[in-house]
C-alpha positions as CSV (number, residue, x, y, z in Angstrom):
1,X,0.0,0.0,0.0
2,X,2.9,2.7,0.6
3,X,4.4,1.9,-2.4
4,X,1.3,2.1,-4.5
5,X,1.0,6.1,-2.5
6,X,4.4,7.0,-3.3
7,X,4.0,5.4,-7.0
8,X,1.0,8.1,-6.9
9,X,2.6,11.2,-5.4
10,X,5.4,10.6,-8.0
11,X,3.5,10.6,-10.8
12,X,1.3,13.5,-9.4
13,X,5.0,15.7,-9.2
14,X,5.9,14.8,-12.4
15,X,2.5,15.6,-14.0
16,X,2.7,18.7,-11.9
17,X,6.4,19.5,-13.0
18,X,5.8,18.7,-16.9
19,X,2.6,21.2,-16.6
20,X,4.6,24.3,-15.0
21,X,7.4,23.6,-17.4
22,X,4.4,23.7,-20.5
23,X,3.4,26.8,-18.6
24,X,6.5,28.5,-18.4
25,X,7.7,27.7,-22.4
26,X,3.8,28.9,-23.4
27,X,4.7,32.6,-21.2
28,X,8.5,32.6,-22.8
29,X,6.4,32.8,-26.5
30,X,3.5,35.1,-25.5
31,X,6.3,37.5,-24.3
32,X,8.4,37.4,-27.2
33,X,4.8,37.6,-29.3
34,X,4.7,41.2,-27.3
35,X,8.0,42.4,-27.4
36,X,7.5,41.9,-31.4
37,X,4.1,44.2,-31.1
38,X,1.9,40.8,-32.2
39,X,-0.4,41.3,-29.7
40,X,-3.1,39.3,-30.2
41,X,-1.4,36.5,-30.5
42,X,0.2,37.1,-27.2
43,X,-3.1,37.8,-26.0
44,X,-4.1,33.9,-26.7
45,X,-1.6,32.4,-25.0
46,X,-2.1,34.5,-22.1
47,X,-6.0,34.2,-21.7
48,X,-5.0,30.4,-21.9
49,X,-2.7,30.5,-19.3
50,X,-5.1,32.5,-17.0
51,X,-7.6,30.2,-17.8
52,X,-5.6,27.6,-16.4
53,X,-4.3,29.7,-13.3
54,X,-7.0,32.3,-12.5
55,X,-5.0,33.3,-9.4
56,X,-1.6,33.8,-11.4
57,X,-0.9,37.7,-10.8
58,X,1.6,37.6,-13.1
59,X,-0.4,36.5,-16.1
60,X,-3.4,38.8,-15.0
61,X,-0.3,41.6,-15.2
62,X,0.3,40.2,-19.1
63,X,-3.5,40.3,-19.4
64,X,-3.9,44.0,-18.6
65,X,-0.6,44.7,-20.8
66,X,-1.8,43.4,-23.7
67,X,-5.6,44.1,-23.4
68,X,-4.3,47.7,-22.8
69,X,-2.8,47.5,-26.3
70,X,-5.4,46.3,-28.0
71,X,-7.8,48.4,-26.3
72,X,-10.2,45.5,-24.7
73,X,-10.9,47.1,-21.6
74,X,-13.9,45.6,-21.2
75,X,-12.4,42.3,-20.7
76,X,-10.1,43.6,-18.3
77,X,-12.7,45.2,-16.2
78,X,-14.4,42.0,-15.7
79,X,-10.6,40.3,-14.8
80,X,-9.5,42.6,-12.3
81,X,-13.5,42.5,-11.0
82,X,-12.7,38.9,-10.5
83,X,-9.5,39.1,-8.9
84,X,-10.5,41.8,-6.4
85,X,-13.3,39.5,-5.3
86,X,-10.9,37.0,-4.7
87,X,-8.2,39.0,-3.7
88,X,-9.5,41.7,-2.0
89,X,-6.0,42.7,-0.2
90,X,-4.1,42.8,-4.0
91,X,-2.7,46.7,-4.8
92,X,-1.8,45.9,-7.9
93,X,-5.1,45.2,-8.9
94,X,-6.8,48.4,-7.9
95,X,-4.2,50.0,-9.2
96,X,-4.7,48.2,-13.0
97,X,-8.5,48.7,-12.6
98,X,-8.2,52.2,-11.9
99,X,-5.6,52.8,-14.9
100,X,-8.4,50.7,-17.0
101,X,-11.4,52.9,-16.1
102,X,-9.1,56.0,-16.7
103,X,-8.1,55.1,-20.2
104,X,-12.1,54.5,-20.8
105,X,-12.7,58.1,-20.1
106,X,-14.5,57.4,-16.7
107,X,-11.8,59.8,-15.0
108,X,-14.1,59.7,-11.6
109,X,-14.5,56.1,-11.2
110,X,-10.9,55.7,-12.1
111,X,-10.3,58.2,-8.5
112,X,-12.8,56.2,-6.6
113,X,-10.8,52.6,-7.9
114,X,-7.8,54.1,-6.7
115,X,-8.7,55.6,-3.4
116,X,-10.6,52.3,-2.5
117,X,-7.5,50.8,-0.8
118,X,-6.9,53.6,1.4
119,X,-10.3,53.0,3.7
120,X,-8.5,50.5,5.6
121,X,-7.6,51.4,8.6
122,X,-3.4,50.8,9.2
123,X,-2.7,50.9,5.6
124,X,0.8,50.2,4.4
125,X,2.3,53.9,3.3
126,X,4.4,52.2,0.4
127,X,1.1,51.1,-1.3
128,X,0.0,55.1,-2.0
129,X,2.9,55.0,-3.9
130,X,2.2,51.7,-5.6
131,X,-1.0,53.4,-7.0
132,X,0.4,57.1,-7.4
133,X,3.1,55.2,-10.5
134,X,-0.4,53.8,-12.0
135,X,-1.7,57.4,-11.9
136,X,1.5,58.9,-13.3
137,X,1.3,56.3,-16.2
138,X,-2.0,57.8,-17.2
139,X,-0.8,61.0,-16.9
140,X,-3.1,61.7,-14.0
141,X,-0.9,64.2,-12.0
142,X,-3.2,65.4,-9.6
143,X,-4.5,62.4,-8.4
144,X,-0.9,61.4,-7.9
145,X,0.4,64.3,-6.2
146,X,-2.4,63.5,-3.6
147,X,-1.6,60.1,-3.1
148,X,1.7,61.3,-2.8
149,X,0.9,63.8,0.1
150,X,-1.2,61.4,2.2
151,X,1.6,58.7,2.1
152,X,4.0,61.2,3.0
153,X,1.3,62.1,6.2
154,X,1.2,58.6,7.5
155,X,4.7,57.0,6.5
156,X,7.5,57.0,8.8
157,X,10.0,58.1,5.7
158,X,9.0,61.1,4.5
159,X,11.6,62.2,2.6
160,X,11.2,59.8,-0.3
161,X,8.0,60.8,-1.0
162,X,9.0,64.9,-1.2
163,X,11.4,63.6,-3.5
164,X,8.5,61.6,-5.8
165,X,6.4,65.4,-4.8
166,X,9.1,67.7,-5.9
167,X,9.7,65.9,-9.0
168,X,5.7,66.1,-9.6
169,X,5.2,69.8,-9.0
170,X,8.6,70.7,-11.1
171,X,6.6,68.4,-13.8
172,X,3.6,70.0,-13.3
173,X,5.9,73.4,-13.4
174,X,4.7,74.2,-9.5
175,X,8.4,75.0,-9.0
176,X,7.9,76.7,-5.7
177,X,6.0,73.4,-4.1
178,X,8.6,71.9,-5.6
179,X,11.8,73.9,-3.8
180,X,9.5,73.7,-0.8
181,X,10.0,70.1,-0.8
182,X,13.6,70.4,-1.4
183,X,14.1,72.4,1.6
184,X,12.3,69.7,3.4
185,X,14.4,67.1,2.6
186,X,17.7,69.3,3.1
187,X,16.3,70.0,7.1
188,X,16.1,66.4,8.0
189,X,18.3,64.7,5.6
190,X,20.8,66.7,4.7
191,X,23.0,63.7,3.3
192,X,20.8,63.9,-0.1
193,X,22.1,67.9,-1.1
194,X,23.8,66.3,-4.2
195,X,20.7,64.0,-5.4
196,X,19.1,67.7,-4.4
197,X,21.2,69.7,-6.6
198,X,20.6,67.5,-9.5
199,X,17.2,67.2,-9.2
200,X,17.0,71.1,-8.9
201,X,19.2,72.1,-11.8
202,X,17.7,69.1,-13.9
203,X,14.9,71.7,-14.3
204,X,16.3,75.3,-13.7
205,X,16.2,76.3,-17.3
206,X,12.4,76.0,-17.6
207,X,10.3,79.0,-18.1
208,X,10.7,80.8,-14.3
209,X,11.8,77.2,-12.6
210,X,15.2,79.4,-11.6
211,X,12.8,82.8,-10.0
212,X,10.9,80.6,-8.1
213,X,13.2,78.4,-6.6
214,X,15.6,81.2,-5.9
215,X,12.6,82.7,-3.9
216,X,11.4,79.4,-1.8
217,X,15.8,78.6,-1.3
218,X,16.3,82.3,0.1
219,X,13.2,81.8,2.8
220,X,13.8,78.4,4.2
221,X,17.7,78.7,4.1
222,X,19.0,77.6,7.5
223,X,22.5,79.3,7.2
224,X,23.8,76.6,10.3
225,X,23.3,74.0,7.9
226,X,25.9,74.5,4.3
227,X,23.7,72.2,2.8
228,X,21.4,75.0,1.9
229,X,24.4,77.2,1.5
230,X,25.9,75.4,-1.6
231,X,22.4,75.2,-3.1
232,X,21.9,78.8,-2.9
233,X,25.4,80.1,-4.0
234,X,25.0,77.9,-7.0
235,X,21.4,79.5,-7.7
236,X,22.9,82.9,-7.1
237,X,25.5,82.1,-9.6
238,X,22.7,80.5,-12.4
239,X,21.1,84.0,-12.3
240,X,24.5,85.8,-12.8
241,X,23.8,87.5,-9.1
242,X,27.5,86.8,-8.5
243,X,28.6,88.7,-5.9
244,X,25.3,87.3,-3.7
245,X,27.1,84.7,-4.5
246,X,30.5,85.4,-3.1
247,X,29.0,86.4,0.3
248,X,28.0,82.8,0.5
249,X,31.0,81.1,-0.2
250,X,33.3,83.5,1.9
251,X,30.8,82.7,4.8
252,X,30.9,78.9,3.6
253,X,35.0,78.8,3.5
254,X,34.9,80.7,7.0
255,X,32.6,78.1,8.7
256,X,35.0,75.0,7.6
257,X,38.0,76.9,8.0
258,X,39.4,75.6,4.4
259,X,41.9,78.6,4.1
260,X,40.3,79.7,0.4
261,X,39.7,76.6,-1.2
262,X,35.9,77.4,-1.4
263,X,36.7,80.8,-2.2
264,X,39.7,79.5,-4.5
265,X,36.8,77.0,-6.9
266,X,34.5,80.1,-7.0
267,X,37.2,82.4,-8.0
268,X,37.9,79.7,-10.8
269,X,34.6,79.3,-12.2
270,X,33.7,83.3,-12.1
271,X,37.5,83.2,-14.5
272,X,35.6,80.6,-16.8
273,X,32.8,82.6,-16.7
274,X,35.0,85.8,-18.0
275,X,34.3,87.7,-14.4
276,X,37.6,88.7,-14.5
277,X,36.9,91.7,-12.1
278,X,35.3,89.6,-9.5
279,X,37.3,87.1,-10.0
280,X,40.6,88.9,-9.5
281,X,38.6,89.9,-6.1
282,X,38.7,87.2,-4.6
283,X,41.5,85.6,-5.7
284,X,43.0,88.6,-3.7
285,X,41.1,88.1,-0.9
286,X,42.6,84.9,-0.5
287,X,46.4,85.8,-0.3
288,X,45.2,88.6,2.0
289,X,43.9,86.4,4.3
290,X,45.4,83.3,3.7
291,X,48.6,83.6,3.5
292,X,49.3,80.1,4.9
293,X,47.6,78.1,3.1
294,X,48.4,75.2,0.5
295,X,46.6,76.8,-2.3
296,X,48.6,80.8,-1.8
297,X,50.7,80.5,-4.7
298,X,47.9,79.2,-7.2
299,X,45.9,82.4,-5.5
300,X,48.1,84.9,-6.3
301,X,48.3,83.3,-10.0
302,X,45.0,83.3,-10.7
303,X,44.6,87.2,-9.5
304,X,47.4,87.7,-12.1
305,X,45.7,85.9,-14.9
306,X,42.3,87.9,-13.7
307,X,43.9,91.1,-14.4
308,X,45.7,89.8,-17.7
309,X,42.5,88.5,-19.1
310,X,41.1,91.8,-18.5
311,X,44.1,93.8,-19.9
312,X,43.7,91.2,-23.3
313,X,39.6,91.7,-23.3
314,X,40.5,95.5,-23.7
315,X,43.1,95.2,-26.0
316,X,41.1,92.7,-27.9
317,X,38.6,95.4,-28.3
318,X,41.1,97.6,-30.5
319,X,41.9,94.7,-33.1
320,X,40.1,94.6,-36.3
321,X,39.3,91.3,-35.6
322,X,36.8,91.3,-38.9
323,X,40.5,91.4,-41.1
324,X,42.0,88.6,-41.9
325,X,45.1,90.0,-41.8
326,X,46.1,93.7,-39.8
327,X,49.2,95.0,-38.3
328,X,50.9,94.1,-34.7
329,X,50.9,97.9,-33.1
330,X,51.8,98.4,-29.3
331,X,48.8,98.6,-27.3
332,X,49.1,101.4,-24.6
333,X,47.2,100.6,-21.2
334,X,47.2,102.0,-17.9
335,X,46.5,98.1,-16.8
336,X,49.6,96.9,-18.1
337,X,52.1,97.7,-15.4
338,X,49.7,96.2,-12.6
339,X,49.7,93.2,-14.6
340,X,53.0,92.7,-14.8
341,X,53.9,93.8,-11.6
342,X,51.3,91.0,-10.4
343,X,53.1,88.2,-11.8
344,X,56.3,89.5,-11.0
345,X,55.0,89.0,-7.5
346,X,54.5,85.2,-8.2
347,X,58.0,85.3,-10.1
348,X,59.8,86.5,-6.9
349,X,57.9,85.0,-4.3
350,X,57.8,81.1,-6.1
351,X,60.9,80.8,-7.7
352,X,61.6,77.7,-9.7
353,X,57.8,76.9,-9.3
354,X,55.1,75.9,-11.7
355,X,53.2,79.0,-11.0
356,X,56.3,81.5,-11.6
357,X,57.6,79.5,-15.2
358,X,53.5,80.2,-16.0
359,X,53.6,83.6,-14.8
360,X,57.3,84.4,-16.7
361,X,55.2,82.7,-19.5
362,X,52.0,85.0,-19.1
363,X,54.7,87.9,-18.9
364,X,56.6,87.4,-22.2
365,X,53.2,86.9,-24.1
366,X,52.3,90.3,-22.8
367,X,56.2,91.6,-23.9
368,X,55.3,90.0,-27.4
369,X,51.7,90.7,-28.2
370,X,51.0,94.1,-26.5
371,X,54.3,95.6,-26.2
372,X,56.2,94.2,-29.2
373,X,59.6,93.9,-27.2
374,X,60.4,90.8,-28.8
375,X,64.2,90.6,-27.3
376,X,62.4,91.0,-23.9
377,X,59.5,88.2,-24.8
378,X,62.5,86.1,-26.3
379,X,64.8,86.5,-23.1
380,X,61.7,85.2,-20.5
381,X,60.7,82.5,-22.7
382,X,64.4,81.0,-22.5
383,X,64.4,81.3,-19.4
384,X,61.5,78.7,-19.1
385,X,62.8,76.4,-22.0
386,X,66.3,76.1,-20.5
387,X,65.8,76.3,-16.8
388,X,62.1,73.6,-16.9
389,X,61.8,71.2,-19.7
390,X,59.8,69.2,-17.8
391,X,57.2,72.2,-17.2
392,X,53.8,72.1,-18.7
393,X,55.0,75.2,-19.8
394,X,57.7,74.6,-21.6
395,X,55.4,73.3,-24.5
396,X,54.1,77.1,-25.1
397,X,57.1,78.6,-24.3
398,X,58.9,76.8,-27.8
399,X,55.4,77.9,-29.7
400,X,55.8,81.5,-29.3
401,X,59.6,81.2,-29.6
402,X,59.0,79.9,-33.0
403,X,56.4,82.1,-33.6
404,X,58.3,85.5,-32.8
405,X,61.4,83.5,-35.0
406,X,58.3,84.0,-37.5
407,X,57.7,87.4,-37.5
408,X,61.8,88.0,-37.4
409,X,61.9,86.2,-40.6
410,X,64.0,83.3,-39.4
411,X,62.7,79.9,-40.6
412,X,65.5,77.9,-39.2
413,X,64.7,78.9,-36.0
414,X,61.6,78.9,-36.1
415,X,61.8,75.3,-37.0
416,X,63.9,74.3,-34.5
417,X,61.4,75.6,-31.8
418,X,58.6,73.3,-33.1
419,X,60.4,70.5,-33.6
420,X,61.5,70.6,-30.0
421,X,58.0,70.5,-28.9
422,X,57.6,67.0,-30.3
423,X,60.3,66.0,-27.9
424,X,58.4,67.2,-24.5
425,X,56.7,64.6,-22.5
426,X,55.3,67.3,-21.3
427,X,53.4,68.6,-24.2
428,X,49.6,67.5,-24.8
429,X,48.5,66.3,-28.1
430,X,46.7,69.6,-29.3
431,X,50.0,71.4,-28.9
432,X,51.9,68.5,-30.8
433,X,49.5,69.0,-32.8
434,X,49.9,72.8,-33.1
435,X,53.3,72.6,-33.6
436,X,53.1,70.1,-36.5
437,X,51.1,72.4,-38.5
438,X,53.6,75.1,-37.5
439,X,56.1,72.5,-39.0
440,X,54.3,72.3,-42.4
441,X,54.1,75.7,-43.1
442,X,57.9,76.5,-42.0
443,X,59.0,73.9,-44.3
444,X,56.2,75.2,-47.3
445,X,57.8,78.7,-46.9
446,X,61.5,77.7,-47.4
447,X,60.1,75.7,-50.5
448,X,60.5,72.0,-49.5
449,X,57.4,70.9,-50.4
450,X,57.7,67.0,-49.6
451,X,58.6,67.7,-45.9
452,X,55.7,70.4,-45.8
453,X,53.4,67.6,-47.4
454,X,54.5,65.1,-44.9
455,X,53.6,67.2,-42.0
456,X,50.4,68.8,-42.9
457,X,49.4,65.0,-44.2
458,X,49.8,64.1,-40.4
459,X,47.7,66.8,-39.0
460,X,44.9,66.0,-41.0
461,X,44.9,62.6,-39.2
462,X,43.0,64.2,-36.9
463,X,40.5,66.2,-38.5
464,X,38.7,68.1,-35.6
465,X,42.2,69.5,-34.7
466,X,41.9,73.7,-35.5
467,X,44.4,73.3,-37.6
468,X,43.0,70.7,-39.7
469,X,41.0,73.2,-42.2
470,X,44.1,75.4,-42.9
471,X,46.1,72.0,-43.8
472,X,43.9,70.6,-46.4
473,X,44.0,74.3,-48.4
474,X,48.0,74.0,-48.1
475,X,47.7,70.1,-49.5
476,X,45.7,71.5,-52.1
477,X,47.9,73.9,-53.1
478,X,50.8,71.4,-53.0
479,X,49.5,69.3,-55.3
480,X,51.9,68.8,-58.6
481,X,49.2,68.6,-61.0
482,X,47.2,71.8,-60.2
483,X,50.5,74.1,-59.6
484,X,53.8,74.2,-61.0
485,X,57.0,74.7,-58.7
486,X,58.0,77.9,-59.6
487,X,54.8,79.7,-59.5
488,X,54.3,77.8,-55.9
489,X,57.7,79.1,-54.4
490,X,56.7,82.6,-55.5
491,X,53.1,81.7,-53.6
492,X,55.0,80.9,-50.4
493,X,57.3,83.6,-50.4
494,X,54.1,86.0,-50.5
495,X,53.0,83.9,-47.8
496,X,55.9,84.0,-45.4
497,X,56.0,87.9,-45.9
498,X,52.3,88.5,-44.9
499,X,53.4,86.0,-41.8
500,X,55.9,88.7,-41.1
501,X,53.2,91.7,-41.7
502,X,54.6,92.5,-44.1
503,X,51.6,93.2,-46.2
504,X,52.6,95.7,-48.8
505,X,55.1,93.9,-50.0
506,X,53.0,90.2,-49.7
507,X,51.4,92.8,-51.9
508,X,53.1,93.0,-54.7
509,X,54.4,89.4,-55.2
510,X,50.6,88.0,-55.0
511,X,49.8,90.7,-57.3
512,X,51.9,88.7,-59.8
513,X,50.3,85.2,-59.6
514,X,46.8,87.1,-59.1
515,X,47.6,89.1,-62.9
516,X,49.6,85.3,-64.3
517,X,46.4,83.6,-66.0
518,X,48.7,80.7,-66.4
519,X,49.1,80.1,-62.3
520,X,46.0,78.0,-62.4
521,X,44.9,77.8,-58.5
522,X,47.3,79.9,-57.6
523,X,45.8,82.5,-59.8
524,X,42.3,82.5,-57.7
525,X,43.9,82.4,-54.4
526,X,46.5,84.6,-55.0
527,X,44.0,87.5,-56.2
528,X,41.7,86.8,-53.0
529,X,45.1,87.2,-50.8
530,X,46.3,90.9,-52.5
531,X,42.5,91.9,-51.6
532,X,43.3,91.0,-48.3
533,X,46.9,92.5,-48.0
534,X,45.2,95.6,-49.1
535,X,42.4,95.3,-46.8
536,X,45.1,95.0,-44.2
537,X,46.5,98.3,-44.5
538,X,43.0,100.0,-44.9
539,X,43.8,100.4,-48.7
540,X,39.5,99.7,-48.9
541,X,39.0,101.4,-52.4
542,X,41.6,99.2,-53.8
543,X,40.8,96.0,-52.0
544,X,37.2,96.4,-52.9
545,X,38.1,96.3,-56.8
546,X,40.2,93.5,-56.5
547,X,37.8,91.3,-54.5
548,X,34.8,92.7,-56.8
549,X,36.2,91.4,-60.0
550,X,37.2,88.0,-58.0
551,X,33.7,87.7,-57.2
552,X,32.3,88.5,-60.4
553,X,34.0,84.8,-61.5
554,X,31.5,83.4,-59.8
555,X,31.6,79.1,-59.7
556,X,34.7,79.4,-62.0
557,X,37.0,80.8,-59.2
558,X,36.8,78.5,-56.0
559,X,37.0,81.4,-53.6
560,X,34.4,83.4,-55.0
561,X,32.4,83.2,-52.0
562,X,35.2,84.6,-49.8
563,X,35.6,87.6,-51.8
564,X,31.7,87.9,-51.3
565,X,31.8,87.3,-47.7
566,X,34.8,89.8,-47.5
567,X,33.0,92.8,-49.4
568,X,30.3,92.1,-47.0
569,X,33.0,92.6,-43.9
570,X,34.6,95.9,-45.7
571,X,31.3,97.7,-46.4
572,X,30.1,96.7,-42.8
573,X,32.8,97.6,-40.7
574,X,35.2,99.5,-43.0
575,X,33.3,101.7,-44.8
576,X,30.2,101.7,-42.4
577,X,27.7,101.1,-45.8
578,X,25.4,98.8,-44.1
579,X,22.9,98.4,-47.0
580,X,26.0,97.0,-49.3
581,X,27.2,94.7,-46.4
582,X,23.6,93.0,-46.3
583,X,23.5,93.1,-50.1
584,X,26.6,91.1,-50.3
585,X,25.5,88.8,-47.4
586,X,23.0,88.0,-49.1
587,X,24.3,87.5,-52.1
588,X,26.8,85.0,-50.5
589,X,23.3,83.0,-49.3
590,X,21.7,83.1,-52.9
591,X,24.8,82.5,-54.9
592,X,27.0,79.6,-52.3
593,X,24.3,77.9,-49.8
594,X,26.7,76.0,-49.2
595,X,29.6,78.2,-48.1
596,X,31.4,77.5,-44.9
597,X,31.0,81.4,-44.6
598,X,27.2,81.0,-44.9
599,X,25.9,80.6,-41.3
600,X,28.2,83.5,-40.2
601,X,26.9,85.4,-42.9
602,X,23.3,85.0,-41.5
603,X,24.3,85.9,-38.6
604,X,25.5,89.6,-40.1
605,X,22.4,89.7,-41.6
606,X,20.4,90.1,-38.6
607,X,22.7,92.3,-36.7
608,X,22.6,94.5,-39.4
609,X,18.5,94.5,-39.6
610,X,18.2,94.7,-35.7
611,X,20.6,97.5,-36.0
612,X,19.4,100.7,-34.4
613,X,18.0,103.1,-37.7
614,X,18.2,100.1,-39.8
């Protein structure tokens, strides 16, 4: 007799085992029928395996997935019905039912489903969010942000649900509910201020997200707890109100006694942000008060650079930046001296350091660019190449000793500086890169033409390098079949004097290829380069006739629609005729769509027509 129960409980496992298995291959098909979007046959399979297991919640869940699809909400009505009756206690289920009745259109009875739960008496706080996700899915915000409110009432973790809030209201654009909850969660949990931030600035661009969260921030702001403090100085500093700003950090770096380095990352960013003023501020304040600390020397760098990138944003302001080409004249400021002075500071104080070779760098730029005392500029950056090879520096300090070799007219030298930039560990690849290009057109001005092809070749290995535009017109020019060597020397000896500024005389030897019909390429480009020697020493009548009749080639010259786009720069902002620098902008749009000097050229175009008495 026990053997003939255990022969039956055997086969009864085995039946039961085979069946599940059949089950479980029948759900691996209808789910791969509804990840394909072939919903009604996923629908059979399913309706047969709830046949077979009404209590199954996870085919009822593929019931209401697929009936949802296929818009059979009727059916599904009558399933969850069912499995409420049976199941009275299941959230999932009101939750479905509700979601069902919503998409039907019966918006109340979808409210009354979903509430239904909550008339017990000790409900479980984590099923108001259960249902508040089956609201959201339908879009049903307001029902949601209820839910949301009374689970955060009764539940013992509050925080998580002024998290699920604040992301509602910002959704719902209530930004000031929203920042309200945010303060909440920054009083009693103030572990969570990065997930805060985030969450805060995920949304700060929408329309008056930033005024209204600035306002709530400002009120609840507890200034014992830095929490808020961060938050605040980093809203301040999204609505440019810098210097509110400032306060905050300077009463931040107090209170954790960092000795600047709050002050130090804010006096960074306002550089990056070209606050160059305030920026130079602070740095100050921080060798001023702390004179001890690690970060001193970096401080009194950074005020240096602060008052050098102000001296270059005014000096920038007196270049005819619109040229392609213009003189190098000495640039007279009052700021000049302070600057200098200021990294002579660093210089004296830091010897041998990587903030005095960057500040005897910063110095001979200033002695090359502004002052034009090359011997000076030459002497410093020598100092820095000779004394620290090893210096990040020492990479920049080659590059403008080549490119002051340049403007002297000494190639050799000139190409000896580069090269030795390929030699630094130190160097980063952009400035390899740099200096390669350098390389190529040192080599193309002294007329060897195979070493100038071999190095602008390797710069165009990496296209998106700057330099990588400016190589592929020098390969094209080096070409054998569209130029012939003589012509092509003549080329880069016109080239190598306007490197020089030399223009008037680049002047006269483009002037020959430009009037040689026989120079091919060389020919177009060399006509468009005299208009732009003349252009460079004002000579605007002049430069306006030669670019006019370059133009007036149209397809047949490939430069065309530079000379278009650089009558549109002379009448704009040499001659001041505003009407004939639209005209020609427009005339760059019509004729070359395509130009690489098209998008700026719309861009002129609307200056000009928003242009006071335009």
């Amino acid at each position: 007799m026990k053997i003939k129960i255990t022969l039956i409980v055997s086969i009864f496992l085995m039946v039961s085992a085979y069946a599940q298995q059949r089950n479980e291959q029948k759900l691996s098909l209808a789910q791969r029928y509804e990840q394909l979007g072939e919903y009604n046959s996923a629908t059979k399979i399913y309706e047969e395996l709830y046949e077979s297991d009404p209590t199954n919640s996870q085919y009822i869940s593929s019931l209401y997935r697929v009936y949802t699809q296929l818009k059979n909400y009727a059916a599904l009505v009558n399933i969850l019905d069912e499995r409420l009756k049976q199941a009275p206690d299941d959230i999932d289920a009101y939750g479905m039912l509700g979601s069902t009745y919503y998409l039907m259109g019966n918006e109340e009875k979808a409210f009354e489903v979903w509430k239904e739960p909550f008339q017990a008496v000790n409900v479980n706080p984590v099923f108001y969010r259960l249902i508040a996700n089956y609201a959201l899915e339908r879009r049903a915000f307001e029902i949601a942000i209820e839910l949301y409110e009374e689970g955060k009432r009764v539940s013992n973790d509050k925080v998580i649900y002024s998290f699920d809030l604040a992301r509602l209201y910002s959704i719902t654009m209530q930004f000031e509910k929203a920042a309200q909850e945010y303060c909440y969660i920054l009083s009693n949990e103030p572990s969570q201020q990065n997930i805060v931030e985030t969450r805060v600035f995920e949304n700060i661009n929408r329309p008056g997200a930033l005024d209204a969260t600035l306002k709530v921030i400002e009120n609840c702001a507890d200034k014992n707890n830095l929490n808020f403090s961060y938050l605040l100085a980093k809203l301040y500093t999204e609505k440019k109100s810098y210097q509110n700003a400032y306060e905050i950090y300077l009463n931040i770096d107090e209170k954790l006694s960092s000795k600047g380095r709050e002050l130090y990352n804010f006096a960074r960013q306002m550089f990056a942000e070209k606050e160059y003023k305030l920026a130079a501020e602070i740095f100050e304040t921080i060798t001023d008060r702390y004179f001890d600390s690690p970060i001193v020397s970096q401080a009194f760098l950074g005020y240096a650079r602060s008052l050098e990138a102000s001296l270059f944003e005014e000096y920038e302001k007196t270049l005819p930046l619109w040229k392609p080409y213009f003189p190098m004249e000495k640039f007279q400021s009052e700021k000049t001296e302070e600057v200098l002075s200021a990294f002579n500071v660093v210089i004296n104080l830091y010897k041998h350091s990587e903030p005095a070779y960057e500040s005897i760098l910063r110095t001979a730029v200033i002695e090359f660019y502004l002052l034009k005392d090359y011997e000076e500029a030459q002497k410093l950056l020598k100092i820095i190449v000779s004394e620290a090879s090893l210096s990040k520096n020492s990479a920049e300090a080659y590059l403008e000793l080549g490119n002051i070799a340049m403007i002297e007219g000494n190639p050799d030298e000139a190409e000896k500086d580069f090269s030795a930039i390929l030699k630094l560990r130190s160097a980063s690849d952009a400035q390899k890169n740099k200096a390669v290009y350098k390389l190529g057109k040192v080599n193309f001005y002294q007329g060897q033409f195979d070493e100038a092809k071999k190095y602008l070749s390797e710069v165009l290995a990496n296209l998106k390098d700057n330099s990588a535009n400016d190589a592929i017109e020098l390969l094209l020019l080096l070409n054998p079949q569209m130029n012939d060597s003589s012509n092509l020397l003549t080329y880069a000896r016109a080239e190598f004097l306007a490197e020089q500024k030399k223009f008037e005389e680049a002047a006269i030897t483009y002037k020959k290829l430009a009037d040689n019909q026989q120079a091919f390429i060389l020919h177009s480009i060399a006509a468009v380069k005299y208009g732009e020697m003349l252009l460079a020493v004002d000579n605007y009548t002049e430069s306006i006739s030669v670019l006019e009749g370059v133009a007036a080639e149209g397809e047949k010259n490939i430069y065309a629609d530079k000379a278009v786009y650089l009558l549109g720069k002379i009448n704009q902002y040499g001659i001041k005729n505003y009407s004939k620098a639209e005209e020609f902008y427009q005339k760059l749009l019509a004729d070359f769509p395509k130009s690489i000097y098209a998008d700026d050229a719309r861009a002129q175009i609307l200056l000009l027509q928003n242009k006071p008495g335009s």
